[in-house]
C-alpha positions in Angstrom: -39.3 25.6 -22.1 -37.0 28.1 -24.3 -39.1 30.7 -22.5 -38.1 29.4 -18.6 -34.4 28.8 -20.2 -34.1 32.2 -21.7 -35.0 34.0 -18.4 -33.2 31.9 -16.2 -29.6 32.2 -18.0 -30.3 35.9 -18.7 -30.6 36.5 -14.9 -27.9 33.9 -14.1 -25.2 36.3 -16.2 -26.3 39.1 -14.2 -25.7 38.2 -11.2 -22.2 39.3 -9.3 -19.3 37.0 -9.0 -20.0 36.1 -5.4 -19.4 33.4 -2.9 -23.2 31.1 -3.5 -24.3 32.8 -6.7 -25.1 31.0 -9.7 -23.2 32.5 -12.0 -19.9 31.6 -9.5 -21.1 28.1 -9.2 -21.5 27.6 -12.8 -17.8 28.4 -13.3 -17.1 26.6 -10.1 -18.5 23.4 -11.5 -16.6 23.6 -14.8 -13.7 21.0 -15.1 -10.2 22.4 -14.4 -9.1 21.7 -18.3 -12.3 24.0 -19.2 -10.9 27.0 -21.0 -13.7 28.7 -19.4 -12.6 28.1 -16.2 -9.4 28.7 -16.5 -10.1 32.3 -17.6 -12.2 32.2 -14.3 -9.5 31.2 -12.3 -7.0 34.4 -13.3 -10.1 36.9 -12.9 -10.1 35.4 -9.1 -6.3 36.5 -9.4 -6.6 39.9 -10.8 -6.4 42.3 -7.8 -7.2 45.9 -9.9 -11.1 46.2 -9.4 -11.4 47.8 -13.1 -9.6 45.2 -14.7 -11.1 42.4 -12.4 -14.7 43.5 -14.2 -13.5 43.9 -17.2 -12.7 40.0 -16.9 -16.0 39.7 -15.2 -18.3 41.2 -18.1 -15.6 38.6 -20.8 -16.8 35.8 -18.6 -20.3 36.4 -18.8 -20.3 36.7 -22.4 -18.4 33.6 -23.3 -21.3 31.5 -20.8 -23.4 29.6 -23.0 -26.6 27.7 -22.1 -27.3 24.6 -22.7 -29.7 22.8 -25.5 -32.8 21.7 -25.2 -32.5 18.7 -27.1 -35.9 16.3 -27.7 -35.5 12.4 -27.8 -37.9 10.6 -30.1 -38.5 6.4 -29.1 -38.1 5.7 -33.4 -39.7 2.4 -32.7 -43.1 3.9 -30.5 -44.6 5.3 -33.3 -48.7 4.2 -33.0 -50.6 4.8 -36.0 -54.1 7.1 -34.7 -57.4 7.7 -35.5 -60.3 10.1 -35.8 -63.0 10.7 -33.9 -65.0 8.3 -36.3 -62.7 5.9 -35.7 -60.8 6.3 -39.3 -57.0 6.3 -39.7 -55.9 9.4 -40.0 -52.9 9.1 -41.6 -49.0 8.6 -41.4 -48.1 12.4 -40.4 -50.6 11.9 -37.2 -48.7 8.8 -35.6 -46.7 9.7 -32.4 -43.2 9.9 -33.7 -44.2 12.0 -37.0 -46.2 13.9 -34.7 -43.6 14.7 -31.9 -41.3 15.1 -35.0 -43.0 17.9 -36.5 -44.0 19.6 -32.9 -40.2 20.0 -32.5 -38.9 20.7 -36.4 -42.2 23.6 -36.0 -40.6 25.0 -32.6 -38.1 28.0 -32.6 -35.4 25.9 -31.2 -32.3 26.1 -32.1 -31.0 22.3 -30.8 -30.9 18.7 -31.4 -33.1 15.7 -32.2 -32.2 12.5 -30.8 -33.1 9.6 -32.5 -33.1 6.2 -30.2 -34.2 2.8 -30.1 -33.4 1.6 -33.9 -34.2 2.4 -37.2 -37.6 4.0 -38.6 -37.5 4.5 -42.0 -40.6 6.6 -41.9 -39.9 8.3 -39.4 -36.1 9.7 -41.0 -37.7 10.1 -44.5 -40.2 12.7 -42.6 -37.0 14.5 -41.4 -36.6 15.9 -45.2 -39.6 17.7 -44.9 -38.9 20.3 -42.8 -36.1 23.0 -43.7 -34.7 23.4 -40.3 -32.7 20.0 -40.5 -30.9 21.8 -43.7 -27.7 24.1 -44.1 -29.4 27.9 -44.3 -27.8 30.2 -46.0 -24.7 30.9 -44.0 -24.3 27.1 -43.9 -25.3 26.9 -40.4 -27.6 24.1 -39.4 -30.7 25.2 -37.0 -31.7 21.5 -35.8 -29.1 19.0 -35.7 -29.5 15.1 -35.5 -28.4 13.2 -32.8 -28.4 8.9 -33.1 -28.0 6.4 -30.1 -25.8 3.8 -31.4 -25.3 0.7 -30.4 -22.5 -0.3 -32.8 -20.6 0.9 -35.4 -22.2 -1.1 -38.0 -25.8 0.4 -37.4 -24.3 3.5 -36.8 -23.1 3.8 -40.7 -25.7 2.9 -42.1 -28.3 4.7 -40.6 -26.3 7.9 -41.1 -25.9 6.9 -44.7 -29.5 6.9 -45.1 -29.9 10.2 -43.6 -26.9 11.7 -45.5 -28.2 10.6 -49.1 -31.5 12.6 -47.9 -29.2 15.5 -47.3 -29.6 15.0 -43.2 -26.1 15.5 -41.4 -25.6 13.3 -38.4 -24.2 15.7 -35.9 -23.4 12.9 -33.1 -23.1 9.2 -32.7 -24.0 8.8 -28.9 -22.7 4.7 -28.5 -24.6 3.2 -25.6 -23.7 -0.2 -23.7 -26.1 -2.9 -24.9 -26.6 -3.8 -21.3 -25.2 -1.7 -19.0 -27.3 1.5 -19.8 -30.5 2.4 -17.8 -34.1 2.4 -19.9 -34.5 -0.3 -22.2 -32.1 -2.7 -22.9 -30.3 -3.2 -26.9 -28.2 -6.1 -26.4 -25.7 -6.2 -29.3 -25.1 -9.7 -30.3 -21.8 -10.1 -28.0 -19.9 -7.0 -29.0 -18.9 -5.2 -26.1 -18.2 -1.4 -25.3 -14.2 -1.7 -25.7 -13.7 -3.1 -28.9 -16.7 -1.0 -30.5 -15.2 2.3 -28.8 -11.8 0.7 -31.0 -13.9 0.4 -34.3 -15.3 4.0 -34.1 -11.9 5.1 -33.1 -9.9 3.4 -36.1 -12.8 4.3 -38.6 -13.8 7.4 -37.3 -12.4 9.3 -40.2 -12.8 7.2 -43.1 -16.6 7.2 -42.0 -17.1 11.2 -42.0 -15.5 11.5 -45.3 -18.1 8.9 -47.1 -20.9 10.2 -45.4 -19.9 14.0 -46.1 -19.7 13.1 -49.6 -23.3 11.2 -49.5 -24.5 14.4 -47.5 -23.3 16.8 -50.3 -24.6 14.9 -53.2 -28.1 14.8 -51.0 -27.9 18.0 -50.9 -27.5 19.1 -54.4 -30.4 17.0 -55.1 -32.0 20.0 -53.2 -30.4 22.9 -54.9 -28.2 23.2 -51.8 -24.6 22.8 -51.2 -21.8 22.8 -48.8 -18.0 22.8 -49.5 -16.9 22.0 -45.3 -18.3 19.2 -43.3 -20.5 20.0 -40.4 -18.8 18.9 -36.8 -19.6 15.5 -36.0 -19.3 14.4 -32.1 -18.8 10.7 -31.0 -19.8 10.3 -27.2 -20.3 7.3 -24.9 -22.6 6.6 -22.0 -23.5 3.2 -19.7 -22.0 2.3 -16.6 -19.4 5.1 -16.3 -18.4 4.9 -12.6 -15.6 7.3 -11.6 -14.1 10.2 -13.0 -10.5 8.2 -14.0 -12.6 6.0 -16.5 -14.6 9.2 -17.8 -10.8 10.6 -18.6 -10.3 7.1 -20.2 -12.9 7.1 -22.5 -12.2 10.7 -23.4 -8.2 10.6 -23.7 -7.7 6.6 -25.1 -10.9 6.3 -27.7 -11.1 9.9 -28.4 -14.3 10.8 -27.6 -15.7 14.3 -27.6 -18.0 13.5 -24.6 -19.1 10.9 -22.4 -22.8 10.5 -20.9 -24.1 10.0 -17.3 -27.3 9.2 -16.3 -28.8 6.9 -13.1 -26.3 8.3 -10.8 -28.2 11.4 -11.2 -31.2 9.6 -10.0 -29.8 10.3 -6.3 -29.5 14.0 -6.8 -32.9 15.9 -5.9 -31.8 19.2 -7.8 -31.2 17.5 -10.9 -34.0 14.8 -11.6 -37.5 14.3 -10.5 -37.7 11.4 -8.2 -40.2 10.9 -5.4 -38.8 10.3 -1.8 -40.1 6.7 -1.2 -38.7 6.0 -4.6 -35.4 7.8 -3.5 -34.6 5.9 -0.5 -35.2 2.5 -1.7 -32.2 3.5 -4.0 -30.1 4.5 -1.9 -30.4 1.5 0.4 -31.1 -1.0 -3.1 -28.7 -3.7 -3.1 -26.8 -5.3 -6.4 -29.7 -7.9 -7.1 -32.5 -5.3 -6.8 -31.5 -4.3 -10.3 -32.4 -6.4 -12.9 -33.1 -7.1 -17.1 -36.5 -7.8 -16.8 -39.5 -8.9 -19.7 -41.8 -5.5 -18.0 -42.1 -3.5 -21.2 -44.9 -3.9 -23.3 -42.7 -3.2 -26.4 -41.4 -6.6 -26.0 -37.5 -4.6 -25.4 -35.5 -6.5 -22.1 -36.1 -3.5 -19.6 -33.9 -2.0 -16.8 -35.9 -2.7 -13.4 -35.6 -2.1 -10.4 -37.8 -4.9 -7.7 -38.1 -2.7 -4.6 -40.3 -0.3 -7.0 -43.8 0.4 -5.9 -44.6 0.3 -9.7 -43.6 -3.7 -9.1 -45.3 -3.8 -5.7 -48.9 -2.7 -7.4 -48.2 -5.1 -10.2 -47.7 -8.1 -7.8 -50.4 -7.1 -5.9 -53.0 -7.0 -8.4 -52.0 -11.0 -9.4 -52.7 -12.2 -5.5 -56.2 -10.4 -5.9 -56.8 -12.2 -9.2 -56.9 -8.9 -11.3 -53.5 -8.8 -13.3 -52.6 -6.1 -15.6 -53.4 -2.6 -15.9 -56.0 0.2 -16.8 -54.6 1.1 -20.0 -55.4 5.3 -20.2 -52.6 6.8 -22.3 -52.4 3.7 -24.8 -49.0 5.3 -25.6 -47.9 1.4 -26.3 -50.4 -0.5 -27.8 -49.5 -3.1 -30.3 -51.0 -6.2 -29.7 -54.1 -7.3 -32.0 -53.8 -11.1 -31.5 -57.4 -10.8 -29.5 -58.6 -8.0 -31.1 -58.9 -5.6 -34.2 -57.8 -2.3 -32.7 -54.0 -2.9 -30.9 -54.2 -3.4 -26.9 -51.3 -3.3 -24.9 -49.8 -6.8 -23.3 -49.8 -4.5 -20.0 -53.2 -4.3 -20.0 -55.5 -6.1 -17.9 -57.6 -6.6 -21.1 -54.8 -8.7 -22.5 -53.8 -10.2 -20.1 -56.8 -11.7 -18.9 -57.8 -12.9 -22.1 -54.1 -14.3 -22.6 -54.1 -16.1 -19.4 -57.5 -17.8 -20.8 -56.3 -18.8 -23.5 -53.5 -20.4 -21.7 -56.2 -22.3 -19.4 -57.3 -23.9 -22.3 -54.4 -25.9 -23.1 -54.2 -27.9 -19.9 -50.7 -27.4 -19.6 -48.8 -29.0 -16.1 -48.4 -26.9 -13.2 -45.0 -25.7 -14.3 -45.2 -25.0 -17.5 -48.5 -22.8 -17.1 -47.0 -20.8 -14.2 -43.9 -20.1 -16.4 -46.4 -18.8 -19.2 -48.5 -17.0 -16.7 -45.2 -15.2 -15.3 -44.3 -14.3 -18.6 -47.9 -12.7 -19.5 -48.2 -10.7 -16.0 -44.6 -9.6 -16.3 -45.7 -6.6 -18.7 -46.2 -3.4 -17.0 -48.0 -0.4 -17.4 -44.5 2.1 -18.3 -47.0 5.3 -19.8 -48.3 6.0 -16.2 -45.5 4.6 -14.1 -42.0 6.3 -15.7 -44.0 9.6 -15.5 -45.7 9.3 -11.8 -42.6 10.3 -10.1 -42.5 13.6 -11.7 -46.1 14.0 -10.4 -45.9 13.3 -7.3 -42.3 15.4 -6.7 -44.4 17.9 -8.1 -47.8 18.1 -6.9 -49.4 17.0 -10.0 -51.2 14.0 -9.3 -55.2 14.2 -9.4 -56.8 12.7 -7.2 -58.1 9.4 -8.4 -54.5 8.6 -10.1 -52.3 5.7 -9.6 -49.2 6.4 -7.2 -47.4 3.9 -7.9 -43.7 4.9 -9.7 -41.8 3.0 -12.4 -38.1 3.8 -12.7 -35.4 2.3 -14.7 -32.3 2.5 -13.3 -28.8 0.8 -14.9 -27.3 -1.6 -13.2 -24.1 1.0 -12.3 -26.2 2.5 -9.7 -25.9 -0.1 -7.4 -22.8 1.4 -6.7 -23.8 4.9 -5.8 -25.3 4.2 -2.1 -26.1 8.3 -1.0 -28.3 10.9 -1.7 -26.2 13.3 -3.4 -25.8 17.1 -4.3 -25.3 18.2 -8.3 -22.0 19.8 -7.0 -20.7 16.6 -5.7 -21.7 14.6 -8.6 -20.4 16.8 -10.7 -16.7 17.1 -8.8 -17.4 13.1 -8.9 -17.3 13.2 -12.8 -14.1 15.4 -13.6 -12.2 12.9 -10.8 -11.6 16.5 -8.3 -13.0 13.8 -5.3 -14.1 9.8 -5.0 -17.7 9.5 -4.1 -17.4 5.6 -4.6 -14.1 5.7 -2.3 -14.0 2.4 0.0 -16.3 0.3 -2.4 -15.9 -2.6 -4.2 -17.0 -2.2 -8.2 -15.2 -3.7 -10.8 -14.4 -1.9 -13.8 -16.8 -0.3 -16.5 -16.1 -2.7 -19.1 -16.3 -5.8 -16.8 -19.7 -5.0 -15.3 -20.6 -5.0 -18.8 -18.5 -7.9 -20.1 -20.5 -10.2 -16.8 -23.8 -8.7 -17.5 -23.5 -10.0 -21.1 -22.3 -13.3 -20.5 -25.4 -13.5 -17.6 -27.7 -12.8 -20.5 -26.3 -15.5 -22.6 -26.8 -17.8 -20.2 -30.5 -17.0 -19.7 -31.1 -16.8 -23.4 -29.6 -20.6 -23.2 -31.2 -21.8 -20.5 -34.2 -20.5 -21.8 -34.0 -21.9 -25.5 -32.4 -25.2 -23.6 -35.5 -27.4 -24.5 -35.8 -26.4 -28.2 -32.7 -25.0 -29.5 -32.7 -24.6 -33.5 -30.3 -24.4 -35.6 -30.4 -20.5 -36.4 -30.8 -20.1 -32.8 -27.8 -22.3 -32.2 -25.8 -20.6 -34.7 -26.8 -17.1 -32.9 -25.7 -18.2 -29.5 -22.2 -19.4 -30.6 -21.4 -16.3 -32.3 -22.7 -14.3 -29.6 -20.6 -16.2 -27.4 -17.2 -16.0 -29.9 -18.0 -12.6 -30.3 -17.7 -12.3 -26.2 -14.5 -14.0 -26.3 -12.7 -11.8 -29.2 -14.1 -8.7 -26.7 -11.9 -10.3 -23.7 -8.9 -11.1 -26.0 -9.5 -7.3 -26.6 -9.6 -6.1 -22.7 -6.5 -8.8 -22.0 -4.6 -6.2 -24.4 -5.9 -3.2 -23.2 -5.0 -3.9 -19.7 -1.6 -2.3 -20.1 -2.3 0.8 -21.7 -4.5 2.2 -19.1 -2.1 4.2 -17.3 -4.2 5.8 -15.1 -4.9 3.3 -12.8 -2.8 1.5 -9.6 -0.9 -1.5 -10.2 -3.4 -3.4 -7.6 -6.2 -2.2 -9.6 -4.8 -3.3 -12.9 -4.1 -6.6 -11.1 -7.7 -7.4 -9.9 -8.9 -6.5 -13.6 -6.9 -9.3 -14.9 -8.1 -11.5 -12.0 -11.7 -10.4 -13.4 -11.1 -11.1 -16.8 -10.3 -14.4 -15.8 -12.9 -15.2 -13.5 -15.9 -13.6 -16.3 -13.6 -16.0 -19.2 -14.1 -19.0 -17.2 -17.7 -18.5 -16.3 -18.0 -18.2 -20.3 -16.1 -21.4 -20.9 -18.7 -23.6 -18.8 -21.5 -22.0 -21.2 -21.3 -25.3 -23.1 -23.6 -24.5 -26.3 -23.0 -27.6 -27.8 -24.7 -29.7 -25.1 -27.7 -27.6 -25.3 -27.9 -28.8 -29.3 
């Protein structure tokens, strides 16, 4: 990949400064407040042709490329075997593994570290040199972490920093309002967890920087200035005023987009069937479903043919999957060696075991649902790229997975990187003439939704404990519209008649959380 990368950028910075080359769009796609662009904008001013490439040969100098970063699942981390069938050891599971493939490479980027907490998996971080300052203090692989709040955020930092591991970004991600699968916080919302990492921003870096150095000397290393340390956001960011929001009111360094570039060819790898049943996708096609075999609520999407196959194979009697890459296996409740609940090995013997208990009609067709649910994610997510590519064989499945956030409901086009991009930095309205409420109430509605199923759902047989969780979940989701009630005014951007319907929808998603009457369900 550095390879491809290297030769690419090298023959993008020779290339003139001409109407359709890359080097002009790459400056052309820049935001206006880029210092980049605007020295690009006076070289288009400079008349003198000496002078004018003078400022050329500056520009392409000062272009930098971008990282190639690796994401590591913390939580999919399958223990393997031999060929004799013997463990083979902690260092060979699939996160150590894919750690070490990346802390071995000659990259100079970043590791992200998602889905929760693996202490193994961070402690193996300390065994490679590359994660520490050399000896000009410069840091050759950083550490990225998804966040979902600020309390998680600290301490897992913590516990890389007393190892000596610098945490070189905090990427915060909406619990529910993100594509992939789904970390529900329990009821804190995007606003007042953007406010608690703005407040204690700070205070945070300066305990961690001195955990960091005292890990550190435990090494025989040491650093008197702190490393940068970036705080981004990303889920459900819809036009470019609210991107400015998140940068200019929380203070964030950068803010993340990702399902609306599943409707832009150049940039992402989705087949054309897949394509065009997103564009055309209504708001309901997108869903929190139970589909992933890690037992994680999952962004789907119904019109899939990923969901097709899987519905298909329960009207012919055969639910479930083949189960090749065995990239998610966990389940041992039928057998010694882990199976996935995707596969049709599981699932058939789960569904047996259900016969058994001569339940009624409705309860057994809620526990089959639930079992055939689970689907196969290690062929689907990737069969897209295949097939955009020309990479399927000939006997494998065609049937594509994808899990886009709800956001992209809202984004009804095929789209070009250029337009998507001007889209972002607010220089033109892609979603002009429709109707989407704000960032941070799509997210407080799809939260109080999934309270409501989580209710309904423990309705029946509600403990105390669970009790107890639902009521602060739902306390927690009032404090976070108390929050947004007081936040209202300082968005400045933003039209009176915009700032009007927000309070309107505040109102509306504060009622609908009223009526969720926990107490009854006790």
């Amino acid at each position: 990949m550095e390879k491809i990368v290297d030769s690419q950028f090298t023959s993008l910075k020779q290339e003139p400064f001409e109407p359709g080359s890359d080097i002009t769009r790459y400056f052309e796609l820049l935001p206006e407040t880029a210092a980049l662009k605007v020295a690009y904008n006076q070289m288009l001013q400079v008349r003198d042709e000496t002078r004018k490439l003078k400022k050329q040969n500056e520009l392409r100098r000062a272009i930098q490329k971008g990282a190639i970063n690796v994401n590591i699942m913390s939580k999919v981390d399958k223990l393997n075997l031999n060929e004799d069938g013997a463990p083979l050891g902690d260092q060979f599971s699939d996160a150590l593994s894919a750690l070490r493939g990346f802390a071995q490479s000659n990259l100079q980027s970043s590791l992200i570290l998602s889905a929760g907490m693996n202490p193994r998996l961070y402690s193996y971080l300390e065994t490679f040199e590359d994660f520490f300052p050399d000896s000009d203090r410069q840091i050759k692989k950083n550490v990225i972490l998804k966040v979902s709040d600020f309390r998680s955020a600290f301490i897992q930092a913590k516990f890389l920093a007393k190892k000596g591991i610098w945490v070189s970004e905090f990427r915060i991600e909406s619990g529910l309002n993100c594509g992939g699968h789904a970390f529900a916080t329990e009821g804190y919302l995007l606003g007042p967890i953007l406010e608690e990492f703005k407040q204690k921003r700070e205070e945070m870096i300066q305990e961690l920087f001195q955990l960091y150095q005292s890990g550190l000397e435990t090494k025989g290393l040491s650093i008197i200035n702190k490393p940068a340390m970036r705080i981004s956001v990303q889920g459900g960011i819809g036009t470019g005023k609210e991107n400015s929001f998140l940068l200019n009111h929380y203070g964030m360094d950068a803010t993340g987009w990702g399902s609306p570039f599943l409707l832009v060819p150049e940039a992402t790898n989705v087949d054309e069937e897949t394509l065009q049943n997103l564009v055309s996708a209504k708001e309901e096609e997108f869903y929190l479903s139970n589909a992933s075999p890690l037992g994680i609520p999952f962004n789907n999407f119904r019109n899939s043919s990923s969901e097709k196959l899987r519905l298909d194979r329960i009207a012919k009697g055969r639910p479930g999957s083949p189960c090749k890459k065995k990239y998610l296996v966990s389940n041992t409740e039928f057998t010694s060696a882990p199976i996935c609940t995707a596969s049709r090995e599981y699932q058939k013997k789960k569904i047996d075991q259900i016969k058994s208990y001569n339940l009624g009609e409705a309860d057994y067709q809620a526990r089959f649902d639930e079992i055939t649910e689970k689907a196969c994610l290690c062929e689907g997510l990737a069969t897209s790229v295949y097939q955009k590519n020309n990479m399927l064989q000939a006997k494998e499945n065609k049937a594509v997975a994808i899990c886009p956030g709800p956001n992209t409901a809202y984004f009804s086009d095929i789209f070009s990187l250029d337009e998507l991009v001007k889209h972002i930095y607010g220089k033109f309205n892609l979603l002009s003439g429709i109707e989407r409420p704000n960032m941070f109430i799509n997210e407080l509605n799809l939260y109080i939704d999934y309270l409501k199923k989580d209710v309904e759902n423990h309705f029946k047989d509600l403990s105390d404990k669970k009790a107890k969780y639902l009521s602060k979940f739902k306390d927690q989701l009032q404090n976070g519209i108390a929050y947004y009630k007081e936040l209202i005014p300082r968005i400045s951007d933003q039209t009176e008649t915009y700032l009007n319907k927000m309070y309107e929808q505040l109102a509306e998603a504060e009622f609908k959380l009223q009526l969720l009457n926990i107490g009854e369900a006790i």
